[in-house]
NUTIFI-447791 format. One line per field, with one value per residue: residue in three letters; x, y, z of N, C-alpha, C, O, CB in turn. Coordinates in steps of 0.05 Angstrom, whole numbers, plus 32768, in hexadecimal, padded with zeros to 4 digits. Glycine has a CB too. Example, Ala and Ser with C-alpha at 12.3 -4.5 7.8 and 13.67 -1.06 7.14 Angstrom:
% residues 2
residu: c(ala, ser)
n_east: c(8108, 8101)
n_north: c(7F8E, 7FD3)
n_up: c(809C, 808E)
ca_east: c(80F6, 8111)
ca_north: c(7FA6, 7FEB)
ca_up: c(809C, 808F)
c_east: c(8108, 8102)
c_north: c(7FBE, 8001)
c_up: c(809C, 809D)
o_east: c(811D, 810C)
o_north: c(7FBE, 8017)
o_up: c(80A9, 80A1)
cb_east: c(80E2, 811A)
cb_north: c(7FA7, 7FF4)
cb_up: c(80B5, 8072)
//
This chain:
% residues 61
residu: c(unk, unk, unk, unk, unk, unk, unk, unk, unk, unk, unk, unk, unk, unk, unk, unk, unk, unk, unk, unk, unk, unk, unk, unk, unk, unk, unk, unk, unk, unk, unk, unk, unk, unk, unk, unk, unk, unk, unk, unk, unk, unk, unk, unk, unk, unk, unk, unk, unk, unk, unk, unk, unk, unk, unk, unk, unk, unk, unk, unk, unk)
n_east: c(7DFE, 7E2D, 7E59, 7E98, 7EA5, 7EC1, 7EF5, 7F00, 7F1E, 7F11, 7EF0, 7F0A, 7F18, 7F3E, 7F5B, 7F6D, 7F9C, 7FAB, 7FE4, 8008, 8056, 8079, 805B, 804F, 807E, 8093, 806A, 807B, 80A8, 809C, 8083, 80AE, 80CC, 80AC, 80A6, 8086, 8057, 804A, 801F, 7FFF, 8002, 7FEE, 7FB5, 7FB5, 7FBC, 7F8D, 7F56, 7F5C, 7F4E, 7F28, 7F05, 7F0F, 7EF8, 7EBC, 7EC0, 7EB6, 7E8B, 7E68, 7E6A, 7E51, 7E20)
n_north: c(7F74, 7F60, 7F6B, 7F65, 7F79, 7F69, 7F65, 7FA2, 7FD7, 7FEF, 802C, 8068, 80A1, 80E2, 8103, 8133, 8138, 8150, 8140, 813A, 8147, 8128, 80F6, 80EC, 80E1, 80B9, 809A, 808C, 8076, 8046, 8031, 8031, 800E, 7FDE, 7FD4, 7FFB, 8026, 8058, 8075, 8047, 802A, 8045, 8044, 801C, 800C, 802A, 800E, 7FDE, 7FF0, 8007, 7FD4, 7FBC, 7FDF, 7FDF, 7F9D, 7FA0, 7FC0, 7FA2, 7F78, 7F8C, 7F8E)
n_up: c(7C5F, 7C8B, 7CC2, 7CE1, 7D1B, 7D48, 7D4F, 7D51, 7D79, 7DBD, 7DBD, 7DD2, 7DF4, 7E03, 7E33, 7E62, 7E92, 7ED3, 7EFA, 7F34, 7F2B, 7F3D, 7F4B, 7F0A, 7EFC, 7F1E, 7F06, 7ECE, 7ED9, 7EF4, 7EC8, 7E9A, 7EB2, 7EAA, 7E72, 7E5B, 7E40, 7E5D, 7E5F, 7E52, 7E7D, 7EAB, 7E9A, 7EA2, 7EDB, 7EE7, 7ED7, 7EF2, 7F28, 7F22, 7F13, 7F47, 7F6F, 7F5E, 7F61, 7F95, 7FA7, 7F8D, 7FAB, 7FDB, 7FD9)
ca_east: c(7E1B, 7E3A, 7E75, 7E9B, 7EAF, 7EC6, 7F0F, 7F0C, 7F24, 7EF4, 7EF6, 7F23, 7F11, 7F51, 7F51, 7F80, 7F94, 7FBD, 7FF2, 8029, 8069, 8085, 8049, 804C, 809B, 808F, 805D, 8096, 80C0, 809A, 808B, 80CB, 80DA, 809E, 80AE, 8069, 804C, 803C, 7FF8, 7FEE, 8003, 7FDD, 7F97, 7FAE, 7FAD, 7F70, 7F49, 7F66, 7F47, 7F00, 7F01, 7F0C, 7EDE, 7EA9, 7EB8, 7EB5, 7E79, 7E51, 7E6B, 7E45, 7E02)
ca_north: c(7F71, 7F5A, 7F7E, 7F59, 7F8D, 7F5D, 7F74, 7FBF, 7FE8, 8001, 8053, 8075, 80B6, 80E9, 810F, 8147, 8131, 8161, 8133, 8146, 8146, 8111, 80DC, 80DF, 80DA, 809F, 8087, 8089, 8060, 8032, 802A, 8027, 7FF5, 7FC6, 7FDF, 7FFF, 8041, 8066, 8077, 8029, 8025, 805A, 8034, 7FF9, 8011, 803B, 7FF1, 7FCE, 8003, 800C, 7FBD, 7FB6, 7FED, 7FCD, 7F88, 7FA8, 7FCF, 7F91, 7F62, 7F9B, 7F83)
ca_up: c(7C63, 7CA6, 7CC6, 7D03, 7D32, 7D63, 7D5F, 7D5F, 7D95, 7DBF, 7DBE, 7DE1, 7DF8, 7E07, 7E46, 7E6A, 7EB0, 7EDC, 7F0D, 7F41, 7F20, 7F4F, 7F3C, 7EF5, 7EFB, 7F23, 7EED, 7EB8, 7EE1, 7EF4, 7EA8, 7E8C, 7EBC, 7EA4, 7E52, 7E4B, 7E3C, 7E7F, 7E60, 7E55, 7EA2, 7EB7, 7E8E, 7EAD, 7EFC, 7EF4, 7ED1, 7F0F, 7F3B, 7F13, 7F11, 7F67, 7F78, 7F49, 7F6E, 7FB5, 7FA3, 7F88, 7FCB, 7FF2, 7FD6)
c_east: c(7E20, 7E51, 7E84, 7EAF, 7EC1, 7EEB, 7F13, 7F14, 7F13, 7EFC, 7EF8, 7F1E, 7F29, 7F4C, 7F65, 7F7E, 7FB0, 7FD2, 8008, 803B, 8074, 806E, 8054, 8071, 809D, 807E, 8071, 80A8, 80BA, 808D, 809F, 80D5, 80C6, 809A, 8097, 806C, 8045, 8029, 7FEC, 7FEF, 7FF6, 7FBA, 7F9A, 7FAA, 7F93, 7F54, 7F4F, 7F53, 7F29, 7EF8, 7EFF, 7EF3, 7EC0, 7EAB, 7EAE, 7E93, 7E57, 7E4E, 7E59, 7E2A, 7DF5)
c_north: c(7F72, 7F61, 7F68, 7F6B, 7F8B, 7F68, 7F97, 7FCA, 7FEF, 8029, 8057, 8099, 80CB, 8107, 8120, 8136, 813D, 8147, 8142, 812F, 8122, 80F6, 80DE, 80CD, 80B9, 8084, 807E, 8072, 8049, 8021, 8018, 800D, 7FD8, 7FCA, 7FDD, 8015, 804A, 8071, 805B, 802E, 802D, 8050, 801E, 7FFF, 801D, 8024, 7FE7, 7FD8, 8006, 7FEC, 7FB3, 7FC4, 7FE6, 7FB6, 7F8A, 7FAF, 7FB9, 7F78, 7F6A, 7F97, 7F74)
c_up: c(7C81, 7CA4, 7CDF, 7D07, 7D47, 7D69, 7D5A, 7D7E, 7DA6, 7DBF, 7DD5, 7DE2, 7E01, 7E1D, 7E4D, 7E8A, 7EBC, 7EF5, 7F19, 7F27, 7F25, 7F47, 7F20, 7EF1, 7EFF, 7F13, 7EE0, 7EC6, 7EE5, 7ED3, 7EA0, 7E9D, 7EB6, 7E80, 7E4E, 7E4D, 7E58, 7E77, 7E5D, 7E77, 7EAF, 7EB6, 7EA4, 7ECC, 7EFB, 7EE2, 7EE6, 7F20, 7F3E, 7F16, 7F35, 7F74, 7F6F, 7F5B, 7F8D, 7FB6, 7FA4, 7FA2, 7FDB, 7FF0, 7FE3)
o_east: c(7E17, 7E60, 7E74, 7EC4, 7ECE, 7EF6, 7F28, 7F0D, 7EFE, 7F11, 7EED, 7F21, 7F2D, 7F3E, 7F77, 7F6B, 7FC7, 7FC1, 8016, 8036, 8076, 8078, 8065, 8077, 80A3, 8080, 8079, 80B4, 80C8, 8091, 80A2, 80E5, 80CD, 8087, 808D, 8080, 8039, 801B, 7FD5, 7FDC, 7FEE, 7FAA, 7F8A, 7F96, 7F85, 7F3E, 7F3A, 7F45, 7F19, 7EE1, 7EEE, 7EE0, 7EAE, 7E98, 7EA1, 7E84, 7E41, 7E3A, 7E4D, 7E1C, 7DDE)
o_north: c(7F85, 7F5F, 7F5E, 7F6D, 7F9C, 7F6F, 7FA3, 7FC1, 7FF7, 8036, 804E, 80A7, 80BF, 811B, 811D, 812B, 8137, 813C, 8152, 811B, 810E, 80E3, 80CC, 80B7, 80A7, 806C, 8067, 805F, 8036, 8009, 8000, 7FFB, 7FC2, 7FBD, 7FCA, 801E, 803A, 807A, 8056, 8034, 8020, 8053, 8013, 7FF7, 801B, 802E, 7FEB, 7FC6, 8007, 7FEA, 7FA2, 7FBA, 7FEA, 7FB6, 7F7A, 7FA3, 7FBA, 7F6C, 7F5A, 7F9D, 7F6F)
o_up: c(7C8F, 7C90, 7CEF, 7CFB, 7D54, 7D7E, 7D60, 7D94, 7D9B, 7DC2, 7DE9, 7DCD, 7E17, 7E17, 7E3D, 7E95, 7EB2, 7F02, 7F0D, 7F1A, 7F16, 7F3C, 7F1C, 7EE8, 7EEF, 7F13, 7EE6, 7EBA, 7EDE, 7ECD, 7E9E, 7E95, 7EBC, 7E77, 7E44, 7E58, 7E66, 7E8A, 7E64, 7E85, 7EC2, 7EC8, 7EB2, 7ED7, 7F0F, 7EE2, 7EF4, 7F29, 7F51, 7F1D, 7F3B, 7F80, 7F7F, 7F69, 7F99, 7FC6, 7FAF, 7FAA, 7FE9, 8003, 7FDD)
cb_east: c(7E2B, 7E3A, 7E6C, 7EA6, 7E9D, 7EBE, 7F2F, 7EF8, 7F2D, 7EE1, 7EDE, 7F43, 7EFE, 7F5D, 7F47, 7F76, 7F8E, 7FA9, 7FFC, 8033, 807A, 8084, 8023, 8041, 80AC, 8087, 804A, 80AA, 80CE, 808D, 8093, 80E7, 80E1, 807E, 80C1, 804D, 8032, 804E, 7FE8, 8003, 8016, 7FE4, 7F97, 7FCF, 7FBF, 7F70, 7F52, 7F85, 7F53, 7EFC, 7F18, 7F27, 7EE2, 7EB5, 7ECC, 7ECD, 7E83, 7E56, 7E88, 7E4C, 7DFE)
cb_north: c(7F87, 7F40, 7FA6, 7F36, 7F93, 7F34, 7F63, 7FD1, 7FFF, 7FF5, 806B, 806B, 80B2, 80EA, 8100, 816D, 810B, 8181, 811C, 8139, 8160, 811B, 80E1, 80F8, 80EC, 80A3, 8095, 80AB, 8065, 8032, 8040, 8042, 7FF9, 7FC4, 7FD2, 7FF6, 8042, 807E, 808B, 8005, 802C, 8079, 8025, 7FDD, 8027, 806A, 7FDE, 7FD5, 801C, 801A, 7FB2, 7FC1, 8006, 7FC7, 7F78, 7FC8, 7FDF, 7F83, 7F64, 7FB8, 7F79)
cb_up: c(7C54, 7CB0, 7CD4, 7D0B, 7D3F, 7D60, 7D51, 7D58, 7D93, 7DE6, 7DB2, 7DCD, 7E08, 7DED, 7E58, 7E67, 7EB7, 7EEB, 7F04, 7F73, 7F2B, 7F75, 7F3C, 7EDB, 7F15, 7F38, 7ED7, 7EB6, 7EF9, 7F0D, 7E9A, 7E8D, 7EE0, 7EB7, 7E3B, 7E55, 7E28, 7E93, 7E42, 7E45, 7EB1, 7EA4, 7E67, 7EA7, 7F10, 7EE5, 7EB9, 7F1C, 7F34, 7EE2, 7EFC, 7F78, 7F70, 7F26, 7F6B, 7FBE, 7F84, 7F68, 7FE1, 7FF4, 7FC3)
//
């Protein structure tokens, strides 16, 4: 028996992360002003971030 996997999620691991007040605030806002989750927003700058440093990293080769 064959399974196709191809659209699960991938796993998602759930973490604690301490922030100034004033950042997350500013998370939220800038959220609500693009109607997402400020933990999507939050995934999505720190992929951006892991994804530049990664291209920078491999230029330096």
């Amino acid at each position: 028996i064959e399974m196709d996997l191809s659209k699960l999620k991938p796993s998602t691991e759930s973490i604690s992360l301490r922030l100034p007040s004033h950042m997350l605030g500013r998370i939220k806002e800038l959220a609500n002003a693009q109607d997402v989750p400020y933990q999507s927003l939050m995934k999505t700058y720190l992929a951006r971030q892991i994804s530049s440093e990664s291209r920078l990293k491999n230029a330096g080769r």
